[in-house]
C-alpha positions as CSV (number, residue, x, y, z in Angstrom):
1,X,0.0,0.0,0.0
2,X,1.0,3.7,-0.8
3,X,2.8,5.6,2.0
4,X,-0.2,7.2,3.8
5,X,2.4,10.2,4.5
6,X,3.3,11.1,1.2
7,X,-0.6,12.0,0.2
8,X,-1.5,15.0,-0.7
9,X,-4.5,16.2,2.1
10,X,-6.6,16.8,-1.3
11,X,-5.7,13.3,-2.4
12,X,-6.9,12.3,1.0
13,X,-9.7,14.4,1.0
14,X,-11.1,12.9,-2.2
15,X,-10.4,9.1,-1.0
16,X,-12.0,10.0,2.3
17,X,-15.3,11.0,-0.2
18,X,-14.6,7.7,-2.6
19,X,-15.0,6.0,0.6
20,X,-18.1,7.8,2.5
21,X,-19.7,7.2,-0.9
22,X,-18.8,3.4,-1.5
23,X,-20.0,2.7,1.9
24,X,-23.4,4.3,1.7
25,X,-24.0,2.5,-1.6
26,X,-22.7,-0.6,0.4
27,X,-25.3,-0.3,2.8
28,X,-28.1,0.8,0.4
29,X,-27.7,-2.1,-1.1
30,X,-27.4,-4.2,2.1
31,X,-31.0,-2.9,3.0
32,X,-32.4,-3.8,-0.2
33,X,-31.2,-7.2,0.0
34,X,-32.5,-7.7,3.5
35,X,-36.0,-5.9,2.7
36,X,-36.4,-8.3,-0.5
37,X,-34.9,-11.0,1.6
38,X,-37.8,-10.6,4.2
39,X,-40.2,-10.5,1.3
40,X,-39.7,-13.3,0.4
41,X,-40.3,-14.6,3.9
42,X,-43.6,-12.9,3.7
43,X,-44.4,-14.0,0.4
44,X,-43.8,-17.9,2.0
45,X,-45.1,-17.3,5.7
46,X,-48.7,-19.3,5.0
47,X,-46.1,-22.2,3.9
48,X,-44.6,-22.0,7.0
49,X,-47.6,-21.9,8.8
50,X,-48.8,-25.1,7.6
51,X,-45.3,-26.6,8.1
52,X,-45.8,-25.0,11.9
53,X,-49.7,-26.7,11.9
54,X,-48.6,-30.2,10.8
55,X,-45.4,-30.3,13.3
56,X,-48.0,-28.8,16.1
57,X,-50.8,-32.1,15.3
58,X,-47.4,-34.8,15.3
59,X,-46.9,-33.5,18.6
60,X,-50.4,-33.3,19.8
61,X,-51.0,-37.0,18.6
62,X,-48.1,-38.4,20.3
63,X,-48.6,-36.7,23.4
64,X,-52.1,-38.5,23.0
65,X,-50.1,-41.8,22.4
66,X,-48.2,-41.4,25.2
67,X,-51.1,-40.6,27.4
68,X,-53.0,-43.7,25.9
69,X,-50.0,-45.8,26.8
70,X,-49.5,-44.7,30.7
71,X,-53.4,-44.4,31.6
72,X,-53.1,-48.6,30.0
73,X,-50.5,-49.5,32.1
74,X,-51.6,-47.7,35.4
């Protein structure tokens, strides 16, 4: 890397800017990524409901299983 001591304080300046302007790009595009990112969570949420309703009835069935099973031996 270039001797940070033999730039010019314009030079510095300027890549101080290039910098301040990359990063805000940077994290426009960050946001946009996340906001279509939780879009598309949106977009699937009533899949993951269902996936949420059909693991909730596995669990209520066995739990009835297992109650069936202890009230048979007791």
């Amino acid at each position: 890397m270039t001797d940070i001591k033999k730039i010019s304080t314009e030079r510095i300046r300027c890549l101080i800017a290039d910098t301040e302007s990359t990063l805000r790009e940077l994290e426009a595009e960050l946001q946009r990524r996340e906001t279509e990112a939780q879009d598309v969570e949106i977009d699937h949420l009533e899949e993951h409901m269902r996936g949420a309703e059909l693991s909730l009835n596995s669990i209520k069935e066995f739990l009835t299983f297992l109650l069936g099973e202890y009230r048979s031996k007791h």
